[in-house]
Chimera marker file (.cmm) of the C-alpha trace (Angstrom):
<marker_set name="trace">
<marker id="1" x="26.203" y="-6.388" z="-4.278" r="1" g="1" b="0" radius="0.5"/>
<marker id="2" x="24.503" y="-7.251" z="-7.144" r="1" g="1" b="0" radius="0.5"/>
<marker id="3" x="21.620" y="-4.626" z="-6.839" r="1" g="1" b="0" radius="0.5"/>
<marker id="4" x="23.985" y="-2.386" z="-6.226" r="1" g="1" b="0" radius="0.5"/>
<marker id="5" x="25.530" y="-3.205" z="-9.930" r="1" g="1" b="0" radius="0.5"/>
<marker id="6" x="22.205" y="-3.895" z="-11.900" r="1" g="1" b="0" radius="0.5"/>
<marker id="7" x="20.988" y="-0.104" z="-10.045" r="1" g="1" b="0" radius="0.5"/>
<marker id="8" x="24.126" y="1.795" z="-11.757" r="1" g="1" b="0" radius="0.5"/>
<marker id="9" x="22.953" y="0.164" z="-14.990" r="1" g="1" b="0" radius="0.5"/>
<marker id="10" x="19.537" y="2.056" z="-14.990" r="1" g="1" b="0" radius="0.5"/>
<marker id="11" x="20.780" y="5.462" z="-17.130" r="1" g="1" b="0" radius="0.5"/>
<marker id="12" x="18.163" y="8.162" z="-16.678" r="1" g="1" b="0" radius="0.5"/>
<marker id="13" x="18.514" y="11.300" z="-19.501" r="1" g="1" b="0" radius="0.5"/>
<marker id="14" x="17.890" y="14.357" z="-16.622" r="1" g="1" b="0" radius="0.5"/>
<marker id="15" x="17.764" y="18.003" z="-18.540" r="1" g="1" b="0" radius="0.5"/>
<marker id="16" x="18.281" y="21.117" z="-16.663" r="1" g="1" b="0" radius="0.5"/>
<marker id="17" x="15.978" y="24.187" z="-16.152" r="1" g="1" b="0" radius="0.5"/>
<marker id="18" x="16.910" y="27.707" z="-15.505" r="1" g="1" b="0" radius="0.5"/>
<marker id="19" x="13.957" y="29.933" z="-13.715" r="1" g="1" b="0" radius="0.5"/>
<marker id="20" x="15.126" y="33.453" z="-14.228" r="1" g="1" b="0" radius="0.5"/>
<marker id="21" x="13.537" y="37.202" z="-13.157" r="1" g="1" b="0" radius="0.5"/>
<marker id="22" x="12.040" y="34.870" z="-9.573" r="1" g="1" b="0" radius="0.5"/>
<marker id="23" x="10.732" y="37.232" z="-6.861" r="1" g="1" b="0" radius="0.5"/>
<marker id="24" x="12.932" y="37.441" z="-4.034" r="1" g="1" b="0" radius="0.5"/>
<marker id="25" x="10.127" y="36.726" z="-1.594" r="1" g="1" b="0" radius="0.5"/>
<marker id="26" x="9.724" y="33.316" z="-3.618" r="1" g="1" b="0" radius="0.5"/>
<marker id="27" x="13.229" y="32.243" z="-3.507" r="1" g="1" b="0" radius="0.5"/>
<marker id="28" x="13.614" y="33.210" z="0.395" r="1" g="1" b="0" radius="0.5"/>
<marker id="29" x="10.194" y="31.096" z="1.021" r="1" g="1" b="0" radius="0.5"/>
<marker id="30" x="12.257" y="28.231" z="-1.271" r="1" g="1" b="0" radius="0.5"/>
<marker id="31" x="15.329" y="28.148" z="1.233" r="1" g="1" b="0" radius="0.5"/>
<marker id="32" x="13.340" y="28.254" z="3.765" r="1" g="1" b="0" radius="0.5"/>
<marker id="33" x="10.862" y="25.038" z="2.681" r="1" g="1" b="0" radius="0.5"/>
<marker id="34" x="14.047" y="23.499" z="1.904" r="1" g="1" b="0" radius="0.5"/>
<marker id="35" x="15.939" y="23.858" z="5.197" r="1" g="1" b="0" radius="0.5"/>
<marker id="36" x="12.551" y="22.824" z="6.856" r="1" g="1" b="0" radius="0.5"/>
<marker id="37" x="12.577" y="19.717" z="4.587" r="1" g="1" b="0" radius="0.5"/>
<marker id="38" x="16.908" y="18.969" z="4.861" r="1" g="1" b="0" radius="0.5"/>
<marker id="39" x="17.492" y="19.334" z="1.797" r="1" g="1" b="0" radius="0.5"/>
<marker id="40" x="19.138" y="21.915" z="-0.749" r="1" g="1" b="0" radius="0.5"/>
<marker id="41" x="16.955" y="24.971" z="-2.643" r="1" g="1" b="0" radius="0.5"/>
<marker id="42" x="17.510" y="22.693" z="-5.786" r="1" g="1" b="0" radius="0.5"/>
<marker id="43" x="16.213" y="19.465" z="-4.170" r="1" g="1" b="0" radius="0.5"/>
<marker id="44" x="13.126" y="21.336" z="-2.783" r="1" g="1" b="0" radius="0.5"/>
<marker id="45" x="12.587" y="22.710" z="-6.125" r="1" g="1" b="0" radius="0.5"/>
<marker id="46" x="12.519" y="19.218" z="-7.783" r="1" g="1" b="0" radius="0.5"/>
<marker id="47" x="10.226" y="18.464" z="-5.252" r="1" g="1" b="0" radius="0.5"/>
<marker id="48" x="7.774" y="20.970" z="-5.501" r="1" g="1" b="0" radius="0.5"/>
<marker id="49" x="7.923" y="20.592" z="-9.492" r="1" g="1" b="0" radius="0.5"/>
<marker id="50" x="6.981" y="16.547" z="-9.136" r="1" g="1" b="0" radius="0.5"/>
<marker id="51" x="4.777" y="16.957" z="-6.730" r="1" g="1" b="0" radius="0.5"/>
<marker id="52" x="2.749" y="19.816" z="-8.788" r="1" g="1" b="0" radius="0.5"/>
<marker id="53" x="3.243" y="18.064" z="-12.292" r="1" g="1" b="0" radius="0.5"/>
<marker id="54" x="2.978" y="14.224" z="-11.716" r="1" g="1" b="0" radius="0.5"/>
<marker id="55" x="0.698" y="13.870" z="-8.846" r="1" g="1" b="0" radius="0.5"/>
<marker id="56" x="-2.304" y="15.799" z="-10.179" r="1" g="1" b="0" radius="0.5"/>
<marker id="57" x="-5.106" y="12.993" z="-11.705" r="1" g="1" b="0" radius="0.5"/>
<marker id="58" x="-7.774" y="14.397" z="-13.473" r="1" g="1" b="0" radius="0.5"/>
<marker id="59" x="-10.822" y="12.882" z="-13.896" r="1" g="1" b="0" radius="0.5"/>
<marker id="60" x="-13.540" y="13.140" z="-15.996" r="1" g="1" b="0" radius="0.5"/>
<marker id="61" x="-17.201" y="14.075" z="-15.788" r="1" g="1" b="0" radius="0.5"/>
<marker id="62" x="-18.518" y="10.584" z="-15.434" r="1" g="1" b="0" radius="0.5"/>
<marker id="63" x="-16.120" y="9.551" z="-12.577" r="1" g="1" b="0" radius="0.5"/>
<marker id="64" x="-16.848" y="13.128" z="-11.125" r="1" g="1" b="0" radius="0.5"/>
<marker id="65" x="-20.390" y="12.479" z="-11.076" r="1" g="1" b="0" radius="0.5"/>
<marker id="66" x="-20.478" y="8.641" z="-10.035" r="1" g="1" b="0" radius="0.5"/>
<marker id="67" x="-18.761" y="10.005" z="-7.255" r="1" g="1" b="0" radius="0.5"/>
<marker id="68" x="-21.506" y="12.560" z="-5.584" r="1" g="1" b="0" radius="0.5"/>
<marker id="69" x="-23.691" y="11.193" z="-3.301" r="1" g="1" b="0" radius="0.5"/>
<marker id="70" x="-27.168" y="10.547" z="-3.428" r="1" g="1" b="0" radius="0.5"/>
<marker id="71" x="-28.676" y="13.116" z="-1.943" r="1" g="1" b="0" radius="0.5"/>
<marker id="72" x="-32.394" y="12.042" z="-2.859" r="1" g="1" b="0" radius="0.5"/>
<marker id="73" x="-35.142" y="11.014" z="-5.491" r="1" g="1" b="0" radius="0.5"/>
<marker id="74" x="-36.036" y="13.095" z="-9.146" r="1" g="1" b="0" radius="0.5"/>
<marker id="75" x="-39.187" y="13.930" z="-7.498" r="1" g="1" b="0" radius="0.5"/>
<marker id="76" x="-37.330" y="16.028" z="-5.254" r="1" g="1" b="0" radius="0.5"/>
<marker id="77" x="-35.664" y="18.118" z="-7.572" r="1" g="1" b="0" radius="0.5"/>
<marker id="78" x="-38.258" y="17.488" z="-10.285" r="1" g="1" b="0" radius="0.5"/>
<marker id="79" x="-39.208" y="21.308" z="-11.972" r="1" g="1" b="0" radius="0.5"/>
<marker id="80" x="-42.228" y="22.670" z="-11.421" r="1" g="1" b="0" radius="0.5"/>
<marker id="81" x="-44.697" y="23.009" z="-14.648" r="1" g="1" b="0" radius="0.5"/>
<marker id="82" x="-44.593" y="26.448" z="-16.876" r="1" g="1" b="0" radius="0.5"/>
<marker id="83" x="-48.483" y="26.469" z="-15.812" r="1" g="1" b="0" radius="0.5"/>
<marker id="84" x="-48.020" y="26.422" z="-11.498" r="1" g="1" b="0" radius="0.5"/>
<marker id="85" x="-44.620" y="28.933" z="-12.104" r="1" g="1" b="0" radius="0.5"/>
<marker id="86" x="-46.867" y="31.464" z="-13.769" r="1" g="1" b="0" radius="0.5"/>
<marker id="87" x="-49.567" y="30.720" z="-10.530" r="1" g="1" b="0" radius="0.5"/>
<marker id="88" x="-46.698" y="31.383" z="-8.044" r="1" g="1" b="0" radius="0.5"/>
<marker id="89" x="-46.095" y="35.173" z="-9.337" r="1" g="1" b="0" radius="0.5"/>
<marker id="90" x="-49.925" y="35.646" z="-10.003" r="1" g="1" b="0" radius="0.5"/>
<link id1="1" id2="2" r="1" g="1" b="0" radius="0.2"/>
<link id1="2" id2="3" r="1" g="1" b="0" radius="0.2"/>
<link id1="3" id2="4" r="1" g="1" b="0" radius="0.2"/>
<link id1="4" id2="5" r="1" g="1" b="0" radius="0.2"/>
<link id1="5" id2="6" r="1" g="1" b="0" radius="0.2"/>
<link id1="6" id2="7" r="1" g="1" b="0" radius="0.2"/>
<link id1="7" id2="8" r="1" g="1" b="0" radius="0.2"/>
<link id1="8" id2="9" r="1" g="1" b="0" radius="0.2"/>
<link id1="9" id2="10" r="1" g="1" b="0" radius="0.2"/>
<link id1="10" id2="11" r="1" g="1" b="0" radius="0.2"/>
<link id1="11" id2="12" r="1" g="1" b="0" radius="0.2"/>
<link id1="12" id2="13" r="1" g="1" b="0" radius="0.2"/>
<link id1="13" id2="14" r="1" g="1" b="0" radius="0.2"/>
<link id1="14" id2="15" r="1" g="1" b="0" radius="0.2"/>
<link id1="15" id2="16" r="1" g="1" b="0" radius="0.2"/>
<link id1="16" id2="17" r="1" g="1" b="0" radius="0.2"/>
<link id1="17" id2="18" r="1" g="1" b="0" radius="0.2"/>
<link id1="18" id2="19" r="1" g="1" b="0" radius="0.2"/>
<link id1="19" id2="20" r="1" g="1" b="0" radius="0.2"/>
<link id1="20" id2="21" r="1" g="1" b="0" radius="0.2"/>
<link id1="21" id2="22" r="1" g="1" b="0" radius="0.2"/>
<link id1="22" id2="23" r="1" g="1" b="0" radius="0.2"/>
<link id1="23" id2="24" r="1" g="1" b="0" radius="0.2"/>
<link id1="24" id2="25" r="1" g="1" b="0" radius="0.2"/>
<link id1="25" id2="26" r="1" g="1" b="0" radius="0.2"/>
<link id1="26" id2="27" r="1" g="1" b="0" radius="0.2"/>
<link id1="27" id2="28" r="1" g="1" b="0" radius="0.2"/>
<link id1="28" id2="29" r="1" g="1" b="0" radius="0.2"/>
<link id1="29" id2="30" r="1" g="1" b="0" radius="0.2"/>
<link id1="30" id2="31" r="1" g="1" b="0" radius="0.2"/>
<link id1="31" id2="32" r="1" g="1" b="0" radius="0.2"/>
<link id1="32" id2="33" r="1" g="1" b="0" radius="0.2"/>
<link id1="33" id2="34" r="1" g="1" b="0" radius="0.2"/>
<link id1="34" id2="35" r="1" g="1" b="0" radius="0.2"/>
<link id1="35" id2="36" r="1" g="1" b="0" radius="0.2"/>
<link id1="36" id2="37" r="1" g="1" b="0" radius="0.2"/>
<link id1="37" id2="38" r="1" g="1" b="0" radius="0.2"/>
<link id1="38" id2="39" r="1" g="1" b="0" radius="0.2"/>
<link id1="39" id2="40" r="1" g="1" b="0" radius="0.2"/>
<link id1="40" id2="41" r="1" g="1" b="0" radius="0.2"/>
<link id1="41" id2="42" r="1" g="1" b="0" radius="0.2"/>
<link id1="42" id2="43" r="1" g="1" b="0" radius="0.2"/>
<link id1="43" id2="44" r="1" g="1" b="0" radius="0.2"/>
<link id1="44" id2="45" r="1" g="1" b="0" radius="0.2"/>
<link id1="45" id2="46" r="1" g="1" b="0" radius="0.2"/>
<link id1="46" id2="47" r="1" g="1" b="0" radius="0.2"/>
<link id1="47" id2="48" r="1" g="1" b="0" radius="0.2"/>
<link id1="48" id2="49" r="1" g="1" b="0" radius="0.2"/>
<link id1="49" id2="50" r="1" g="1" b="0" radius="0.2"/>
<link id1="50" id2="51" r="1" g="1" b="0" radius="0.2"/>
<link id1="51" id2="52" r="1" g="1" b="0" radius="0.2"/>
<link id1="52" id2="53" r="1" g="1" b="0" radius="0.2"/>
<link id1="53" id2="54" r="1" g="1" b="0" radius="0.2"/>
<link id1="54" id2="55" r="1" g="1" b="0" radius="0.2"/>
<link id1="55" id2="56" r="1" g="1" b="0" radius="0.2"/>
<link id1="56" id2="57" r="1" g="1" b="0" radius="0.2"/>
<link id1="57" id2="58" r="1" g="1" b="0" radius="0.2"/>
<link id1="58" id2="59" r="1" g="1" b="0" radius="0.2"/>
<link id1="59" id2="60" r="1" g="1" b="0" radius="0.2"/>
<link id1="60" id2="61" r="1" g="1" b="0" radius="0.2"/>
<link id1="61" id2="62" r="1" g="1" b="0" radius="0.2"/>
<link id1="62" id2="63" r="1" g="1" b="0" radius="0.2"/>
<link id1="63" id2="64" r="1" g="1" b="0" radius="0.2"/>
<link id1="64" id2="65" r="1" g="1" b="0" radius="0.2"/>
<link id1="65" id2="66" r="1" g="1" b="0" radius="0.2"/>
<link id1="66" id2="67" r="1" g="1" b="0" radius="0.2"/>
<link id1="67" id2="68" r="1" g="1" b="0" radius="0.2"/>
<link id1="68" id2="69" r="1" g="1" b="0" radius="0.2"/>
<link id1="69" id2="70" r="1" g="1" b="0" radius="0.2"/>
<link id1="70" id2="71" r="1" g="1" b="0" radius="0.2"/>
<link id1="71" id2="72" r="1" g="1" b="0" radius="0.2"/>
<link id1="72" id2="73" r="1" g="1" b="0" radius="0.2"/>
<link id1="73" id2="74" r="1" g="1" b="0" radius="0.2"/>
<link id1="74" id2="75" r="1" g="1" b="0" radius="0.2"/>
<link id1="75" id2="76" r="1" g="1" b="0" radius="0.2"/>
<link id1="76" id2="77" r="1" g="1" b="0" radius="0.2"/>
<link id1="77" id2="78" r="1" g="1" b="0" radius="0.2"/>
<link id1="78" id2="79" r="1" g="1" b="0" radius="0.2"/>
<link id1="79" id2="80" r="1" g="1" b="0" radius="0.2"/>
<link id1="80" id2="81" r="1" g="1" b="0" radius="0.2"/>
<link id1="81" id2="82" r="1" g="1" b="0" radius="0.2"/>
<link id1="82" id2="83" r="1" g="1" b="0" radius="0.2"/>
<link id1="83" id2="84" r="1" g="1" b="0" radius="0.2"/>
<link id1="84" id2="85" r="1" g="1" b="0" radius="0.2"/>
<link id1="85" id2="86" r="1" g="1" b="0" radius="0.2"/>
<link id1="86" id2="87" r="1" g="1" b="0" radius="0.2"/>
<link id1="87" id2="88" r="1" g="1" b="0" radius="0.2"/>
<link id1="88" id2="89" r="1" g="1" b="0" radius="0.2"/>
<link id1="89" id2="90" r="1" g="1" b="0" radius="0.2"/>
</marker_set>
C-alpha cells in the first residue's frame, strides 16, 4: 500500500504532439505494429518515438577506434616509398 501512495506522488509534466499531412501507408503500417504489439496506434507511437530518440548512444572516434580489432602490425600496412611507387609504373 504504501508504494502504491509514494508512486501517485511522482508527477511527470507529459506534452502532446500532433503529426499532421502522415502517409496513409504509414499510419496503416502503425495500426498494424500496434495490434501486433497489443497496444493502441498512440501507445505504439510512443514507443517507436523512445525507442528512436533515447536509445541511440553515440560514440566518439576514440571509443570507435579502440573498438576495431587488430587486424595486424604497421609493417603491414606501412606505404610504400615515392622512389619504389615510381619503379612499379616504370
Amino acid at each position: 500500500m504504501l508504494s502504491l501512495i509514494s508512486n501517485r506522488s511522482v508527477v511527470m509534466n507529459m506534452s502532446s504532439l500532433i503529426v499532421r499531412n502522415v502517409d496513409e501507408h504509414l499510419v496503416n503500417r502503425l495500426k498494424q505494429l500496434a495490434a501486433r504489439h497489443g497496444r493502441s496506434a498512440e501507445a505504439e507511437h510512443r514507443a517507436i518515438l523512445h525507442a528512436s530518440l533515447m536509445s541511440t548512444r553515440r560514440r566518439s572516434v576514440a571509443q570507435v577506434l579502440s573498438d576495431m580489432p587488430n587486424v595486424g602490425s604497421d609493417v603491414d600496412f606501412a606505404r610504400a616509398q615515392d622512389s619504389d611507387a615510381a619503379n612499379v609504373f616504370d
